[in-house]
C-alpha positions in Angstrom: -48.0 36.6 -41.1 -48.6 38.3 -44.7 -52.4 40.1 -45.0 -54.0 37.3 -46.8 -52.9 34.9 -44.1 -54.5 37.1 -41.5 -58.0 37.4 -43.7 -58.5 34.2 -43.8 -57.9 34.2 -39.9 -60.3 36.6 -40.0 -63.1 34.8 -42.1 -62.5 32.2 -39.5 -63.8 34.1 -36.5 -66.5 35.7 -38.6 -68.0 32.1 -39.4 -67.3 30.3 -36.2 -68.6 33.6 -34.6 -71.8 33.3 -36.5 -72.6 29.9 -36.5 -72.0 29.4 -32.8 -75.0 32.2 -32.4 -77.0 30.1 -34.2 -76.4 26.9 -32.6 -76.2 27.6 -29.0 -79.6 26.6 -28.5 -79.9 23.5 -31.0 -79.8 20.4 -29.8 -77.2 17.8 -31.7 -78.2 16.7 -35.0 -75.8 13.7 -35.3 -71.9 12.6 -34.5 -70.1 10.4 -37.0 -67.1 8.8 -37.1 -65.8 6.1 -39.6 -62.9 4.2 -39.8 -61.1 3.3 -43.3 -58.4 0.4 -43.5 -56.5 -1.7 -46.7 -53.3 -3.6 -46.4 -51.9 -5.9 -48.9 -48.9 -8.1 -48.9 -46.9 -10.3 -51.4 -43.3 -12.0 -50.2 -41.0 -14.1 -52.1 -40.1 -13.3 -55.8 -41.4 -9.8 -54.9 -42.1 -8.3 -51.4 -44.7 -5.8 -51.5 -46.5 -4.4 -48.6 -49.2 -1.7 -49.3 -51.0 0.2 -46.7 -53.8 2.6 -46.8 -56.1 4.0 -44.2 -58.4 7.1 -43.3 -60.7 8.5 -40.6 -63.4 10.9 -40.7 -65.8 12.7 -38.6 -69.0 14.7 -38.5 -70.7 16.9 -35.8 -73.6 18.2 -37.2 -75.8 20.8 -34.5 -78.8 23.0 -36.5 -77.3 25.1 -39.1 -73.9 24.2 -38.1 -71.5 21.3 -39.8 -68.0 20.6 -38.8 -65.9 17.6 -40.9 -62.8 16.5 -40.3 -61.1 13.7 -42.5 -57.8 11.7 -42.7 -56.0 10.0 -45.5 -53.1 7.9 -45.7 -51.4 5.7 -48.7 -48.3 4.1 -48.0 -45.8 1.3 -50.5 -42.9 -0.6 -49.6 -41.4 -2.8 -52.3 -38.5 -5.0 -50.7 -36.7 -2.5 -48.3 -37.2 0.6 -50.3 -40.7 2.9 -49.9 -42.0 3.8 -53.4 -45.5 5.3 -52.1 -46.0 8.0 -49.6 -48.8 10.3 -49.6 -50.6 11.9 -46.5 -53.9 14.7 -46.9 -55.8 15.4 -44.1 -58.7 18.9 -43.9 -60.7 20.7 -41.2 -64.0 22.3 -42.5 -66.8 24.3 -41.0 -70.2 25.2 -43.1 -73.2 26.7 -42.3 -76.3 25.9 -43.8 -79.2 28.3 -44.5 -83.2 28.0 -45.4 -85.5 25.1 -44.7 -84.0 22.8 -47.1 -80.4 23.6 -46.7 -79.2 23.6 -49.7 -77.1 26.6 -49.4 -74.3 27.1 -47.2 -70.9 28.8 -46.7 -67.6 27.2 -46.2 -64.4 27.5 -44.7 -62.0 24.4 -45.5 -58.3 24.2 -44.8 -56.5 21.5 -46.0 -52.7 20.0 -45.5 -51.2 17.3 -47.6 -47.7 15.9 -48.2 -46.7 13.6 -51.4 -42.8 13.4 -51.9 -43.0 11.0 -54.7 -44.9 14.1 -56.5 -42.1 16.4 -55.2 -44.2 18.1 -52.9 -43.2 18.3 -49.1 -45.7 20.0 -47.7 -49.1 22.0 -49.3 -51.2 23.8 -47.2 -54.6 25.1 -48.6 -57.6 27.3 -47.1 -60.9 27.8 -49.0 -63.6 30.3 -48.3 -66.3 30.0 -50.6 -70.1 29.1 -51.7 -72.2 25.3 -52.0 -75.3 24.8 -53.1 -77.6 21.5 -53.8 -79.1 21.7 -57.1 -80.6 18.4 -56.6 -81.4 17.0 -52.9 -83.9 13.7 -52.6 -83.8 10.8 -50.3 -81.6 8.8 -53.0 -79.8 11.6 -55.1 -77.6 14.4 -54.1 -75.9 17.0 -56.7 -73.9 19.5 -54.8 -71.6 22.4 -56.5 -69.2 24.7 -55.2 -66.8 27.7 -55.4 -64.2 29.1 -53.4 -61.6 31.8 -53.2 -58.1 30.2 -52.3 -54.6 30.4 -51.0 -52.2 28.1 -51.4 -48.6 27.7 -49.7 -46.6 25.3 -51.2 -43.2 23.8 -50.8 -41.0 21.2 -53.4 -38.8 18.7 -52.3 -36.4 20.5 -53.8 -36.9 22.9 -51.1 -38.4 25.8 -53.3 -41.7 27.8 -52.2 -44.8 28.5 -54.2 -47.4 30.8 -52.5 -50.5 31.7 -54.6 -53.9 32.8 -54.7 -56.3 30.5 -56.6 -59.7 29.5 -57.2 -61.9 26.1 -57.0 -64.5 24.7 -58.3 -66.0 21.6 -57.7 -69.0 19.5 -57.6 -70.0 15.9 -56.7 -72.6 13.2 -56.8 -74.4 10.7 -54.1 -76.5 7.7 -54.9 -78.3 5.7 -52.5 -78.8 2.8 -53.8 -79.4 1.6 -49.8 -79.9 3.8 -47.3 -75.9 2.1 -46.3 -74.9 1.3 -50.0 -73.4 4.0 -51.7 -71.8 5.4 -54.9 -69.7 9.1 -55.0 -68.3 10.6 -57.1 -66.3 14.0 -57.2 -64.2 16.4 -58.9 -62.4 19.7 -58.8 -60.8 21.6 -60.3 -57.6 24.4 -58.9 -56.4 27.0 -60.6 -53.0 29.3 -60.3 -55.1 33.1 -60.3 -51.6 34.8 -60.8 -50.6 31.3 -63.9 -53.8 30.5 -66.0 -51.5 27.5 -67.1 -50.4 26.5 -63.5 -53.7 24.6 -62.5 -54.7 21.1 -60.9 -57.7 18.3 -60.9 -58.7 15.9 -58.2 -61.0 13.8 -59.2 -62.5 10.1 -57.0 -65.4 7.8 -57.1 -66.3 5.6 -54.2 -68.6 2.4 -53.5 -69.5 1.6 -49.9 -70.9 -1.7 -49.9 -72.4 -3.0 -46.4 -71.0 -6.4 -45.2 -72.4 -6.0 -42.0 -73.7 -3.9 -39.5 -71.5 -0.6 -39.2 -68.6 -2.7 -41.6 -68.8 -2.0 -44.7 -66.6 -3.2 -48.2 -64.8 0.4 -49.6 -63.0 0.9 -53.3 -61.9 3.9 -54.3 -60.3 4.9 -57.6 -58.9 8.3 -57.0 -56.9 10.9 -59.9 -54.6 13.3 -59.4 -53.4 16.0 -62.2 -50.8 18.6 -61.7 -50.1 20.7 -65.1 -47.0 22.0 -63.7 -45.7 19.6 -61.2 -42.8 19.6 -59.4 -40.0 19.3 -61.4 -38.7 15.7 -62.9 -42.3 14.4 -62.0 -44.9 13.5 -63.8 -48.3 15.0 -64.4 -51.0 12.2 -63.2 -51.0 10.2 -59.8 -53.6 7.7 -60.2 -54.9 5.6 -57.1 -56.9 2.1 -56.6 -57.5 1.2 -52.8 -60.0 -1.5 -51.3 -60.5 -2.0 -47.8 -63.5 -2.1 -45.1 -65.1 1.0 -43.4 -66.4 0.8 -40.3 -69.4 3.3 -39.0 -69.6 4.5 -35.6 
C-alpha cells in the first residue's frame, strides 16, 4: 500500500471519527432508498435487448450524510454484447452551521466500461461543497476535491494519478416529487494538464404514482485521452421508472 493510499485511509478515520462524535446523540433524520429500472427489446429483423438499472441510498443522522449509489447499462444486439458499463460510489459528508450549506466530503468511487477500454477505475475524493443557493425549490451546490485515481486498460496497462475535481449541479422542484438535475464535472490528470475528463447528466423524475415515478436521463462522458483505439465521447439516453422507498 503506497503513502497516498494510506492518507486517504487516513482521512477516512479522521471523518468517520469526527462525524460519529457528532451524531451519537441525534436522532435519524431520514433513510432512503430508490430503485431505478429500463429494459427495451426489439426481435426479428434486429434483436436488441437493452438493460439499465440503478439503486441508491441515503442515511442522513444530524450533521452526518452517508450515500451509496449503483449504476448499470447493459446491450445485446443478436448474440453479441455491444454495451457494458458498471459505476457504483460510497460517500460520507458532514455538514456544518445552521443552514448546512457547507460540508466536507469523502467519496470513493469504482467503475468498469470495456467498450471504453477501461477494466477497472477506482477513484477517492477528499474535498469541499458548499450551497451557494438553497430554497425550498432551487438548489445550486459546488464542489472541489483533491484526487487519486488507479486505473487499468483493457489492454492490461496501469495508470495511477493524482488529480483534481470540480463540479457543480442544479435541483429544481418543480413538485415537491417532480424534479429536474442537472450536473457536471470536470477531472483533471495533476501530473498531464492534457490528460483530463468530463461527466456531465441531466435528469427528470416525473411522479406516476405514489413512490413510482417516470426517470430519463441523458448522460455524457468525455475522455481527452482515452484508452487507446477508442473514442473520446460516450453518450447515454435511458428511460425507466424509479421507485421511492
Amino acid at each position: 500500500m503506497d503513502s497516498r493510499t494510506v492518507g486517504v485511509a487516513l482521512a477516512l478515520l479522521g471523518l468517520a471519527a469526527t462525524t460519529q462524535a457528532g451524531a451519537q446523540d441525534e436522532e435519524i433524520d431520514a433513510i432512503k432508498f430508490t430503485l431505478d429500472a429500463g429494459l427495451a427489446s426489439t426481435s426479428g429483423n434486429s434483436n436488441i435487448t437493452t438493460i439499465t438499472g440503478g439503486q441508491s441510498f441515503t442515511y442522513t443522522a444530524g450533521h452526518f450524510v452517508l450515500s451509496q449509489a449503483f449504476d448499470v447499462l447493459f446491450n445485446q444486439t443478436d448474440d453479441s454484447t455491444t454495451a457494458e458499463a458498471y459505476k457504483g460510489n460510497i460517500r460520507g459528508a458532514r455538514t456544518f452551521g445552521t443552514a448546512e450549506r457547507l460540508s466536507v466530503f469523502l467519496d470513493i468511487r469504482g467503475s468498469r466500461n470495456r467498450f471504453a477500454g477501461i477494466s477497472r477505475r477506482s477513484e477517492q475524493a477528499l474535498g469541499v461543497a458548499y450551497d451557494a443557493v438553497k430554497t425550498e425549490k432551487d438548489v445550486v451546490s459546488v464542489e472541489g476535491a483533491a484526487t487519486l485515481v488507479q486505473q487499468r486498460g483493457t489492454n492490461g496497462i496501469d495508470n495511477n494519478y493524482p488529480a483534481a475535481l470540480a463540479g457543480a449541479s442544479y435541483l429544481h422542484h418543480f413538485t415537491p416529487e417532480a424534479t429536474f438535475t442537472v450536473t457536471g464535472e470536470y477531472i483533471p490528470n495533476l501530473e498531464d494538464g492534457s490528460d483530463y475528463r468530463l461527466n456531465g447528466i441531466a435528469k427528470i423524475l416525473a411522479p406516476l404514482s405514489g413512490a413510482i415515478a417516470l426517470s430519463l436521463s441523458y448522460m455524457v462522458r468525455f475522455d481527452n485521452i482515452p484508452e487507446p483505439g477508442f473514442q473520446k465521447t460516450d453518450k447515454f439516453f435511458t428511460s425507466g421508472i424509479q421507485i421511492s422507498l
